[in-house]
Each structure stands twice: as C-alpha cells, then as structure tokens.
C-alpha positions, 0 to 999 in steps of 0.5 A: 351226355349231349354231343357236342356240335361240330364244325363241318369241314369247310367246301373248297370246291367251285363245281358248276361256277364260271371263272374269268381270268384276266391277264392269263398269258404267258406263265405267271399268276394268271395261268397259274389260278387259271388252272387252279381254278379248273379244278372245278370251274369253267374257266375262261382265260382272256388277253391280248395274246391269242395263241398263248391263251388258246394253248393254255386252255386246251392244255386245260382241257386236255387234263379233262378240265373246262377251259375256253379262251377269250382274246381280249385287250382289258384296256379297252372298256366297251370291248369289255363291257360287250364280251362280259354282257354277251356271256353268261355271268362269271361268279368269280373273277381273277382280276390279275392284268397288271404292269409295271415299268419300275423307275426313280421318281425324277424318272418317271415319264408321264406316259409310263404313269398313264400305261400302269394306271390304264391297267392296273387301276382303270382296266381293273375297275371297270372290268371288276365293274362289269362282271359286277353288273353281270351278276346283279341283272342275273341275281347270283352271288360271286367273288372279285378277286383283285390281283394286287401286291405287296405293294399296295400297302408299302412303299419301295424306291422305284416303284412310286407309280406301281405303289399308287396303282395298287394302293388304288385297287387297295382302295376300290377293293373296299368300296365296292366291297361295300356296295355289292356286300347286298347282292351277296357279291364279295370283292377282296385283294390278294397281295403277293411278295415276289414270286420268282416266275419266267417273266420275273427270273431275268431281273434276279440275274441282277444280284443286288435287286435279288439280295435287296428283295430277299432281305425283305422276305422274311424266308430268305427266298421268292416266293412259288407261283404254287404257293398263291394258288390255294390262296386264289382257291379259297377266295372263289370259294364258300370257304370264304363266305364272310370275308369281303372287303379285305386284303389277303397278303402273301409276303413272305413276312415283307410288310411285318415290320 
C-alpha cells in the first residue's frame, strides 16, 4: 500500500527577516507586533517619540531579541523615503501609525479630515510604497501588513473621516497587491475590533460607548492586544505565502451581520 502524502506543518517562524514597525510608541498594536515579531526577526521600531521607542527596543533585546529604534515622523514623505533607502530592505512591514479624532458629520473640521487622512492614508501609502521599492531594487520578497479596522469595512456614526481613511487603505491594499504580486511581495489588511489598551481604556470609562461596542462584539467583550498578534505573525510569515490582496478581520463577529 502506498503512503499517503502528508501535509508538513506549516513554518511561522521569520529567522533572519527584518521587520519595521511603525507607530511603535506607547503600548498599543505597534508594541505589541514589534515584540511579536522579535521573536525571530530584527525588528526596528519607528515614531516620533524617541525615548518611548528606545525603551521599548532595549526591553527587546534585554529579552535576547533584536530590536533597534528609529525616531521617525510617518507624515513626512522624504524623511521616509531617505531612512528607508539608507537601510537594508525590511521584508515585512507593519504599517500601523494611525489616528483618530471621532466626531459627528456637522462636526467635522476640516483640519481634523486633513490630520487622519495625512496618517492613515498618505503616510501609509508612500511608506508602504517605499519599503516597496526597497525590496524591488534588492530583488527580495516581502509582506506589507496594513493596520486597518474593522472600520474599513463598515460604517459607524462619528467615525465618518476614520471609515473613509480605512476604507481607503481597503482600497490601496488591493491594488498594490496586485502590482507587486510579480516581485513575490504580498501586501494584505489586517482589520481589529476594539482592543481594550491603555490609550483606549479612558474612553470605556464612558458606559454608554462601552455598552454600545460590546453589543457589536458578538463575544460580549474587547478584544486583547494578544489576541491580534498571531494574527500579525502569520502575515509576515510563509504560512502565508499565498494570501495577498486580502483582508484579515479580527472583530469579534462585529461585521457578521
């Protein structure tokens, strides 16, 4: 009788691949993949907030991990394109610097439109677009991970500017997927629920936005910042290998219905 062919178990692990994770300051999803991701890879954590990212990566490395800090303002494109072209390619990028300033449509001032869509949708795209052209020139393969929401894919009353930025991302996420699916680079979404963070655990004080959120979370709760890390894993990682263009939501069962 001949053996049946089996299925190996499929590699998770990113030995030898550099990461850049932006928007790694504070304690919230860029910290969280930043040291997800050094499980294996050299990560390098960038934002604004120098001393935040620099404690971060040496809490990193003081685990034995590779980590390195990269004071960086998203926003501005050539400062971007010069830090990404001076290092060596990043296979895998966590594209996560991201805002929002939450108010009703009558409400919305132009400038608050003009800050999230500089961040959520121009920084995004021309850093995705750089670590892009990065790894064409240096003929290696890669995964762009866009930090989306939920909310790129739904609608919700006071979040009209931050639903048009994420369905924006939606959108690019597609097409560069497409163009780059040639050079072996995949570029997917990853969409969480509300994860209950120390930036977001001020706002759940207010019991009719905690009780309106979780009667959309089908669990009846927030969700963990642990609970979207394998999630972040398995895009930067061969377990994916043929899944690009595509949106992986993390909603708790939000937009089943």
């Amino acid at each position: 009788m001949t053996s049946p062919d089996l299925a190996a178990t499929p590699s998770f692990r990113l030995d030898g691949k550099r990461a850049l994770v932006t928007g790694a300051a504070g304690r919230g999803i860029g910290l969280a993949a930043a040291s997800a991701l050094a499980g294996g890879a050299q990560v390098t954590l960038a934002a604004r907030t120098k001393s935040e990212i620099e404690q971060a990566a040496a809490a990193i490395r003081g685990r034995g991990d590779k980590a390195e800090p990269l004071p960086l303002d998203v926003t501005d494109v050539e400062a971007v394109r010069q830090a990404v072209s001076q290092a060596e390619p990043f296979q895998i990028l966590v594209n996560n610097a991201g805002m929002n300033r939450p108010a009703y449509l009558p409400d919305v001032t132009v400038e608050d439109f003009d800050a999230i869509f500089a961040l959520n949708v121009r920084a995004a795209f021309f850093m995705a677009q750089a670590v892009a052209r990065r790894l064409i020139e240096a003929k290696l393969p890669g995964s762009i991970i866009n930090i989306s929401s939920q909310m790129g894919h739904v609608g919700a009353a006071r979040r009209i500017v931050y639903c048009a930025s994420k369905h924006a991302m939606e959108g690019f996420t597609k097409a560069m997927a497409i163009e780059l699916a040639p050079h072996n680079i995949r570029v997917n979404s990853l969409g969480p629920t509300f994860l209950e963070t120390p930036m977001t655990r001020p706002f759940f004080e207010n019991k009719a936005f905690r009780d309106e959120v979780l009667s959309k979370i089908k669990f009846g709760r927030l969700g963990q910042l642990d609970e979207i890390t394998g999630a972040i894993v398995f895009l930067a990682s061969d377990a994916s290998s043929l899944m690009t263009g595509s949106a992986l939501v993390l909603d708790g069962g939000w937009t089943a219905e």
